[in-house]
N, C-alpha and C positions, 0 to 999 in steps of 0.2 A: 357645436358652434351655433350662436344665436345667429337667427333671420331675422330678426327685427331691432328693432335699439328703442329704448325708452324712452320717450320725452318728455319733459318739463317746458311751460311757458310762461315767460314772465315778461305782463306786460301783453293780458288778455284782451284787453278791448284794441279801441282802433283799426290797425291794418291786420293785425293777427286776428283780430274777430271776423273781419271782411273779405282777407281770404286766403292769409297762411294758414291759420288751424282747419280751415276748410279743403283745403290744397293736402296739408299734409296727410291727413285722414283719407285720402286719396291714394298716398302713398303705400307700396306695400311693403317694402322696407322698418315705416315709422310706426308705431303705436305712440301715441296719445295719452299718457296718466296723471298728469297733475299740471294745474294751471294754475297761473297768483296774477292779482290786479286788486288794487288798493279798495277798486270800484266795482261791485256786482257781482264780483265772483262765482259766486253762488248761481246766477242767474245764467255764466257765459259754460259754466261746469254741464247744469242741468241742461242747456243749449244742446252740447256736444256728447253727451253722455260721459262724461271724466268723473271717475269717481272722488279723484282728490284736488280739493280748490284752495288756496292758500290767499291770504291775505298779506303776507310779510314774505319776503324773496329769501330770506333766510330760511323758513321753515323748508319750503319747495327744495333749496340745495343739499337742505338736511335729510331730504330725503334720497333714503337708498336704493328705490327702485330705479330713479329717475337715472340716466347713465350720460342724456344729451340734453341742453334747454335751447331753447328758441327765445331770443332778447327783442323783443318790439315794442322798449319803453321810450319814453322820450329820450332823446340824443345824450343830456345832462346826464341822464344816469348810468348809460353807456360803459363806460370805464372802471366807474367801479362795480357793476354789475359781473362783468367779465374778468373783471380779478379773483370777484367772492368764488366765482362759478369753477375760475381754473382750481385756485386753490381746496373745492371742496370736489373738485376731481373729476368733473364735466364738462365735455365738450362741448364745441361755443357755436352757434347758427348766428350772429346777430344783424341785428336791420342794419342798411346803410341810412347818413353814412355812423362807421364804426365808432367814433367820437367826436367831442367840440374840437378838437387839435389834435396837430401831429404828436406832438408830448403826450398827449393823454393817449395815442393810438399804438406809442410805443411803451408806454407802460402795461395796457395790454398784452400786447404781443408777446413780450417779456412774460407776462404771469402765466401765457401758455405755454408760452414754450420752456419756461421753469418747471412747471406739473404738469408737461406730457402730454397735453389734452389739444385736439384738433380745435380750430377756428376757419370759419369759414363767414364772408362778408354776404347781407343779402340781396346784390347786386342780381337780380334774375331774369332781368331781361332776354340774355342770351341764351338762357335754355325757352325761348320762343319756339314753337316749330318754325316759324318763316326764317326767322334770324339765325337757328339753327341753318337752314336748305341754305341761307347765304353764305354761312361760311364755309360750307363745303363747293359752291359753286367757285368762291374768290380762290380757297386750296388751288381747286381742280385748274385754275389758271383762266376762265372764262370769260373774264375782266380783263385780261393783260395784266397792266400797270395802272394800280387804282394811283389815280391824280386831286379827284376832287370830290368831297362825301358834304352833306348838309345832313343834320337830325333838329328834329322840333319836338318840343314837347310842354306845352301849355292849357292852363285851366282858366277857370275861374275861383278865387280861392281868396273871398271876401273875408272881412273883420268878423271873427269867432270869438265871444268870451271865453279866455282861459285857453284859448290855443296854441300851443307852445313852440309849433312851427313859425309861428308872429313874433316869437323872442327870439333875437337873434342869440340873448344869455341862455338860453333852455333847446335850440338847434341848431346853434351853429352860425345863422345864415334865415337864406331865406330859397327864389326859385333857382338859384346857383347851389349851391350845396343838397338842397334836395333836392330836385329834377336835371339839373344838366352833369351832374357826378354819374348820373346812369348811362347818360350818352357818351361820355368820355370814355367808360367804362366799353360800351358798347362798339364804339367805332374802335378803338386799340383791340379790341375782339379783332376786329375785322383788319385791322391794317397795320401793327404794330406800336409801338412804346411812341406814345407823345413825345415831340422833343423842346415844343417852344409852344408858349400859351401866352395870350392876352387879354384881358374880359373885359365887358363894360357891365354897370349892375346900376342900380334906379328904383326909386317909386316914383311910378307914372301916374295910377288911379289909384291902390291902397296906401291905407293912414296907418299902418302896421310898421315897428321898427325894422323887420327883416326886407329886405328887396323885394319888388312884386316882376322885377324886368332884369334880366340877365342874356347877353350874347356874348360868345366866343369867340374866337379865333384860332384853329391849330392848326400847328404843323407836323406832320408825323417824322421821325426818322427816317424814313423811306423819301422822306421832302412833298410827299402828300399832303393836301391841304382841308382844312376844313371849318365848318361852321354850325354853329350850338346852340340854337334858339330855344330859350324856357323863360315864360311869364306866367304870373299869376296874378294875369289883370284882363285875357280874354275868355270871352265867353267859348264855353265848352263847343257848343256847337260850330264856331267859329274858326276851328283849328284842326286841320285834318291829320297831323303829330303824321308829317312826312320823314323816308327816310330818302336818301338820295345817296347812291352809292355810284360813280363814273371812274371808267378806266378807259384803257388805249386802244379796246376791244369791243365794247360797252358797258352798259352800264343795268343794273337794278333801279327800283325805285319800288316803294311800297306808302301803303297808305294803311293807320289802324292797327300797326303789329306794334309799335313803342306804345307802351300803355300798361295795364293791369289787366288783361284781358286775352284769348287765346285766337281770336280771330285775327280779320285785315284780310289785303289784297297785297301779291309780288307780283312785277310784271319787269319782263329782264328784252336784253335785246346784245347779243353775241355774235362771234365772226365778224366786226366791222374793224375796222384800222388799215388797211391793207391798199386802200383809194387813193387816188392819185390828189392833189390841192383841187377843192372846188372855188375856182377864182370868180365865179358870179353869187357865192354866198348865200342862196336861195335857201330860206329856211322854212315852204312850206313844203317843203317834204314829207312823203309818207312815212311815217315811223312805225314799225310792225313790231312794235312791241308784243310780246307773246306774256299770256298769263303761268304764271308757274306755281304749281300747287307744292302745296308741304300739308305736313300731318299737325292736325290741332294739338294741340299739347298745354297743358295748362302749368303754366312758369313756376308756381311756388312749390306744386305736385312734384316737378321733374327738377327744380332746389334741393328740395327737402329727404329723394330719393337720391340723391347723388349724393348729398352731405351721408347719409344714414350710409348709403357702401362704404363711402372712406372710411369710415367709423369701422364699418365689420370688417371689411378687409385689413387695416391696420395701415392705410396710408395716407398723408398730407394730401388734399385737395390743390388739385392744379387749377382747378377756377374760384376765384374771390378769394382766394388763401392769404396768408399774414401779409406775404410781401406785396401781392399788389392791393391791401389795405392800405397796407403805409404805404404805397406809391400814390394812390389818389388821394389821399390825406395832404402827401405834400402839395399833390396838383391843385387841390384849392384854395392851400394857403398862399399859393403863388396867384394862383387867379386873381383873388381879392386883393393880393397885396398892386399886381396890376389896375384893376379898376380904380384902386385908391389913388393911384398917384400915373395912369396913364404909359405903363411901360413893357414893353416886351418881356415877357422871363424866360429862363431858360428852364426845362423841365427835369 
């Protein structure tokens, strides 16, 4: 039985240059044999040591070593990338989000599960180690009844020639569909199935036609509330990408763990709810929030080895997997369709 799985990547530069091919090369599960990118090839092959660089994504499929690819092209080509890839009989890693539309996310989904082949979305935040320690805290009950979460996650992400995250026709969207689909992503990690969403989206400072200003509003199932801040018009420095997690018990709060990055700070504070009404409302209270440690772990490494088991073990991934693809696929169409015209949806 093989210990490793073969990969293919298409769609070399950008975020797979910066730190999925980096991450998965980490992985012990993955090996690395063939990469395609229209641009450099050659240059990101010799980078990494890959013996085979492909310029056209058909040749890479064509290839028979290859058994799994990693998709981190622009959004636009999404769809039919992952059809070429099921039908030549490889399983599918791809970037979020999965496509421009629901239609197109179910065409997908369709051509994998027509020819066999796993799919897994690259939603990776939650293999965080902090985000990980949280969700075993929220299990373990140490929260109570989470009530109310906030996540942020904003940049600075000026006018780029030829940037295709700036077309809303080439991704979809703009700091809504790429940055706050990962928090949505991340907080139903944490607290269950969205049930009602509302957004608001804007250019505030960029002159780009995708939104540079996105905020949320959810509700969970559980009747949990929450809130979804992503812009792409502060400066980096300027945005500490908090998470805020509150229940009936306490609450977490971390700073530095949403991001591309394996670090951050968690600080939690449990056993409260049990006090009797404080009727003088004094809120300068000591707060003994305690630091809570977790194991670094670097997110696309601990992706990239969890997709490569499915794979060898012979089973569907239970995280980022088809269906909840096409669960947040719908969640944005409903978002936007919100922001347009001001309305509650239902999820």
């Amino acid at each position: 039985m093989a210990k490793q799985v073969n990969f293919g990547v298409i769609g070399a530069g950008g975020i797979a240059l910066r730190k999925t091919i980096p991450g998965m090369l980490k992985a012990k599960s993955c090996r690395l044999v063939a990469v395609m990118d229209p641009i450099g090839v050659e240059r990101i092959a010799a980078q990494f040591g890959v013996a085979k660089a492909y310029a056209k994504e058909a040749d890479l499929l064509a290839d028979a070593e290859v058994r799994a690819v990693y998709i981190a092209s622009p959004v636009d080509c999404h769809a039919r990338q992952i059809v070429a890839a099921a039908a030549a009989g490889k399983h599918v890693l791809c970037e979020k989000p999965l496509t421009l539309s629901l239609k197109e996310a179910k065409e997908a989904v369709r051509a994998c599960r027509k020819h066999g082949v796993l799919l897994q979305e690259g939603y990776m935040m939650k293999f965080h180690g902090a985000h990980v320690k949280i969700k075993e805290l929220v299990e373990a009950g140490r929260l109570g009844t989470i009530v109310s979460m906030r996540a942020q996650l904003s940049c600075w992400y000026p006018r780029i020639k030829g940037a295709w995250r700036q077309d809303p026709a080439r991704g979809g969207g703009g700091s809504l569909i790429d940055m706050a689909t990962h928090l949505y992503d991340l907080l139903e990690h944490f607290a269950g199935p969205i049930r009602r969403i509302v957004a608001r989206t804007g250019n505030l400072v960029q002159d780009y036609r995708s939104e540079d200003a996105s905020t949320t509003l959810l509700e969970f199932a559980s009747g949990a509330q929450a809130t979804v801040d992503c812009f792409w018009c502060i400066p980096d420095e300027a945005s500490r990408t908090r998470l805020e997690i509150y229940g009936s018990q306490g609450a977490v709060l971390t700073e530095g763990t949403i991001g591309q990055g394996t670090g951050g700070k968690v600080e939690g504070l449990f056993g409260l709810g049990d006090a009797g009404y404080n009727a003088a409302q004094q809120k300068d209270v000591v707060r003994k929030f305690q630091r809570i440690p977790f194991k670094p772990v670097n997110p696309y490494t601990a992706e990239c080895e969890y997709f490569a088991q499915c794979i060898l073990q012979g089973r569907p991934p239970e995280l980022n997997n088809a269906d909840s693809a096409l669960r947040l696929m719908a969640l944005v169409e409903k978002a936007y369709a919100s922001a347009r015209d001001g309305r509650l949806r239902e999820a």
